[in-house]
N, C-alpha and C positions, 0 to 999 in steps of 0.2 A: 504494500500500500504506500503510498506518496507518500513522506513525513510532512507534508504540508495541511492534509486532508484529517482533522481530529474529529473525536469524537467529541461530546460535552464533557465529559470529566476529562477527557486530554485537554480542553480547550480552558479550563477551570485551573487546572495547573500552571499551564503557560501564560493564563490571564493574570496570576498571582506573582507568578514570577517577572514578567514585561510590572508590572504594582509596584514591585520591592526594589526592581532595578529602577522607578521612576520614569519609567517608558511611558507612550502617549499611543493607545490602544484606538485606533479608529475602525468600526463598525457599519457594516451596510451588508444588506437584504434584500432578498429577491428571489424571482424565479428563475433568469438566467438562462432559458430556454434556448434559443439560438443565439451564440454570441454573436458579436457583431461590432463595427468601430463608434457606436454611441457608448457601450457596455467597457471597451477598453478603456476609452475615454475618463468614461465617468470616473471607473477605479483608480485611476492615475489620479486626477483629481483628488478624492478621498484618500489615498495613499498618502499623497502630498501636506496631509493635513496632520500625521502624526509619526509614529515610527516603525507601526507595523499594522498593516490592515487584515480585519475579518470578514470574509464574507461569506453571511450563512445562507445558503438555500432552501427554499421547501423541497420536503420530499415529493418523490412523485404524486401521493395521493391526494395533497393538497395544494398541487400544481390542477388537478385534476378539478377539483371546488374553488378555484379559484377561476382558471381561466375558461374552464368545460371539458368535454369528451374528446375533443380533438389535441389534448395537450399532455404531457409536455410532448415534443416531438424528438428531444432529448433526454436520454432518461438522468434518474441523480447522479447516476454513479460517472456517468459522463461526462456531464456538466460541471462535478465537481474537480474533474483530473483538470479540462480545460481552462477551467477558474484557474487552477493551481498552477498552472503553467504559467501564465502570466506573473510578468516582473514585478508589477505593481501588486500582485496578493500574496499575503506573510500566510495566512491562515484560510480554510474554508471547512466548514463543517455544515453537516443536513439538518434540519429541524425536522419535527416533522408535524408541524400546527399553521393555519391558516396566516396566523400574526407572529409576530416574534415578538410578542411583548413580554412573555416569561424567559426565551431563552437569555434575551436587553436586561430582564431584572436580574438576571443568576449574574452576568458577564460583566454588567454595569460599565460600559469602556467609556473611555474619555469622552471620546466626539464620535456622536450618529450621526452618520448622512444618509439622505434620500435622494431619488432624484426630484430636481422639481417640478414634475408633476404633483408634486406630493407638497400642500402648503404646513410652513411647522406645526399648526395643532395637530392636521394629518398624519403626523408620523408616529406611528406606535413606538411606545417604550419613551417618549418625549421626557412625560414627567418623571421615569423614573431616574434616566438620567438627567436631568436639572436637577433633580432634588440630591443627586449625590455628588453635584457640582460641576456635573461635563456640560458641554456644549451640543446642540443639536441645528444640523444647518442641512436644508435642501440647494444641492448642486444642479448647474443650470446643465440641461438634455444637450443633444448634437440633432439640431433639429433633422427631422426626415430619416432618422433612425431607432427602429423599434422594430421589437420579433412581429409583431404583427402586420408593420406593413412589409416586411419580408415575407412572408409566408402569403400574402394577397399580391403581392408581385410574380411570385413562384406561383401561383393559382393563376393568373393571369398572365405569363409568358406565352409567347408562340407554343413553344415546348410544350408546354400542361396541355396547350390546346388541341395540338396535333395528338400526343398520345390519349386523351379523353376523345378524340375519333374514332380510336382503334380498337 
């Protein structure tokens, strides 16, 4: 397995340890379904904001209640190694609940980010980090980039069209 990819009690150790060392823990969340250059982006961004970035996924089931029957198209286990490949991610681990506002309480990291689509009350786990003194800020999108309108582009190529004749 990736040493980058933990579980929660791995990520509970190392959250303690980046604590004691005075490290600066930054957090963000998603489904991460198809990556793409808004998704790099944004994690560089967030990267840049502390000294080592997490970033937890839903599991597939509630990729599933979240986005519908047609989802993930990536499943976790894949999503997570791709996450992890990237320069810009220290950490990624799976959740596996709709919100990450319990895994945000256990982890408590310095600075949450979003992206912004997401206005700051919008962001789950807000208050639990303000009240323990971190910071929580929505990072600005790369506009025209999103799993969704990839997969309506890929629905609507020539390609889709021609083989949906066949």
């Amino acid at each position: 397995m990736n040493e980058k990819i933990l579980s929660l009690q791995d990520m509970l150790t190392v959250r303690k340890r980046l604590r004691d060392a005075g490290k600066v823990l930054v957090f963000t969340n998603g489904c991460f379904d198809i990556l793409h250059v808004g998704h790099v982006r944004y994690l560089a961004a967030a990267r840049s904001l502390g000294d080592a970035l997490l970033v937890a996924i839903n599991n597939d089931r509630a990729v599933i209640a979240l986005k519908g029957s047609g989802r993930p198209i990536v499943n976790e286990t894949e999503r997570a190694e791709m996450l992890a490949a990237l320069e810009a991610v220290t950490y990624v681990t799976v959740f596996n609940d709709i919100s990450p506002r319990g895994l945000i309480a256990k982890v408590l990291p310095d600075v949450l980010v979003k992206g912004g689509d997401y206005a700051p009350h919008e962001i789950h786990g807000r208050e639990e980090v303000e009240t323990a003194g971190g910071r929580v800020l929505a990072l600005p999108l790369t506009e025209g980039s999103s799993t969704t309108s990839i997969i309506e582009r890929i629905k609507n190529s020539e390609y889709s069209k021609v083989m949906s004749d066949k």
